[in-house]
C-alpha positions, 0 to 999 in steps of 0.5 A, spaced: 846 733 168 846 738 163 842 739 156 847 735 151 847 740 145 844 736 140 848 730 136 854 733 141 860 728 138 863 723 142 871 725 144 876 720 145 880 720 152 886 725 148 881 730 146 878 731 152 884 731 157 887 737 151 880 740 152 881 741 160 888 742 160 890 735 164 893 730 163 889 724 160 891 720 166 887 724 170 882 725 166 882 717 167 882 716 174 876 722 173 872 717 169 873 711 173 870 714 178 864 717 176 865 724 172 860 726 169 860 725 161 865 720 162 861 714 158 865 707 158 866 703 152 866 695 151 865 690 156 871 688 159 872 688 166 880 690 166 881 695 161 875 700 158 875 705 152 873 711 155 869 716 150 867 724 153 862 729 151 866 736 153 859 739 154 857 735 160 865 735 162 866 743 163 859 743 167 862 736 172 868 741 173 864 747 174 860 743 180 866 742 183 865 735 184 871 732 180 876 733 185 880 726 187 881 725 196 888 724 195 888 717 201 893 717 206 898 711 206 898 707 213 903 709 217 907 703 221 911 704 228 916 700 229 917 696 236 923 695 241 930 699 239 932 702 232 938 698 232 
């Protein structure tokens, strides 16, 4: 983790994704799976308000740690004839 500037505001979900050019669904999915300066707010197991620091957000995607692995959809093969 990085050195956090001191009394670094907390940003909302819309300010961060602006600050990295991506779209907030993204920024997200990023936070959920643990990107760096991401911080979930509330205890609600289904939906959390997420808030970022931006400092620790460019120093998670200068690492390059914050790439999503893109999962295969299973593939099915059918049996017998295709009629």
């Amino acid at each position: 983790m990085c050195d956090v500037p001191p009394n670094e505001p907390f940003v909302s979900a819309d300010e961060a994704a602006q600050f990295l050019s991506v779209k907030r669904r993204y920024l997200l999915a990023l936070a959920r799976r643990g990107m760096a300066g991401a911080y979930p707010l509330g205890t609600g197991t289904k939906r959390k308000t997420w808030v970022f620091r931006l400092s620790e957000l460019a120093a998670s995607i200068m690492s390059d740690k914050t790439i999503i692995s893109k999962t295969q959809k299973p593939c099915t093969i059918r049996s017998g004839s295709p009629r």
